[in-house]
N, C-alpha and C positions, 0 to 999 in steps of 0.2 A: 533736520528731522521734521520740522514742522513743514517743510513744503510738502514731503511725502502725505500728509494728513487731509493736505487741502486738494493735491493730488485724487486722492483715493475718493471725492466726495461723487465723483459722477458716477463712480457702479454701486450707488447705492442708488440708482432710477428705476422710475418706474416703469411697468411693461406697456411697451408703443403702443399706440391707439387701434390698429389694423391687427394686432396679434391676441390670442383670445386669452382669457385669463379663469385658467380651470378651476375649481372648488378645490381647496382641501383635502386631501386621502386622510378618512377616517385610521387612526392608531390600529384600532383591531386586526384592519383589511393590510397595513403596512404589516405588521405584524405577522399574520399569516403568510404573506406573498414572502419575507425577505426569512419567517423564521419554519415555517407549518411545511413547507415545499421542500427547504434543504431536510427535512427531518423524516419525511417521506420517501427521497428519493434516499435515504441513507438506510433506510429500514427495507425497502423495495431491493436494493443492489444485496443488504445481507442477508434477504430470505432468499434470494436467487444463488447464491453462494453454500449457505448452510440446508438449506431445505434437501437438496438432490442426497449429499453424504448421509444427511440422517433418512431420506429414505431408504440407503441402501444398507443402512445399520450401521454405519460408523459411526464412530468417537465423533464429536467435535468439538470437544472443551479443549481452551487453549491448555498449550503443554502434553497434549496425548499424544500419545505415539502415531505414526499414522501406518503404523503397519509392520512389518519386515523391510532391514533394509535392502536399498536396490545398489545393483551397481548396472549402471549405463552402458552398453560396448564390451562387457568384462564376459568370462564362463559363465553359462547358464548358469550353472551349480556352485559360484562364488569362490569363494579362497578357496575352497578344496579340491577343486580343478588342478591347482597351480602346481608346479612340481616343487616340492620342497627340497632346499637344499639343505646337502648337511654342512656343520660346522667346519671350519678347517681351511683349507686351500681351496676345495666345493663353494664355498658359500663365497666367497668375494666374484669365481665368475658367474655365480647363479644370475640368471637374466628376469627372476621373480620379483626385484624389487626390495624396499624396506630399507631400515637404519641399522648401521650399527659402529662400533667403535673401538680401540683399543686403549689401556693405560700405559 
């Protein structure tokens, strides 16, 4: 273990003579570069996101509905398009879909 110790003592050197050795980043200027910038661009991405919906008058609290639901690819007019089947020997070849079951 202790050869590792005596090991490790050359990268604690100092910077070579031909390489320049900058000042110090002041706390504050770290500070804003690593913390004021992600905080911006986080506030900058959410008004570009919510600004448009609330101009157009919608909701945007989380949990709001965001409308009527849609079906993708399905009847204009939603389930009531569909043919309904009736119960009985009808409903199992109905081609509309859904669950059901027997005891």
């Amino acid at each position: 273990m202790g050869l590792f110790l005596l090991v490790a003592g050359p990268a604690s050197a100092e910077v070579p003579e031909g390489w320049s050795d900058p000042a110090p980043v002041p706390q504050l200027q770290a500070l804003l570069i690593f913390v004021g910038i992600p905080l911006l661009m986080i506030l900058m991405i959410a008004a570009a996101v919510y600004l448009p919906a609330m101009a157009r008058g919608e909701r945007v609290a989380p949990g709001a509905s965001p409308g009527p639901d849609q079906w993708f690819g399905g009847p204009r007019g939603g389930a009531r398009e569909l043919e309904s089947a009736e119960r009985g020997e009808q409903a199992r070849d109905s081609q509309t879909g859904g669950a059901g079951g027997r005891w």
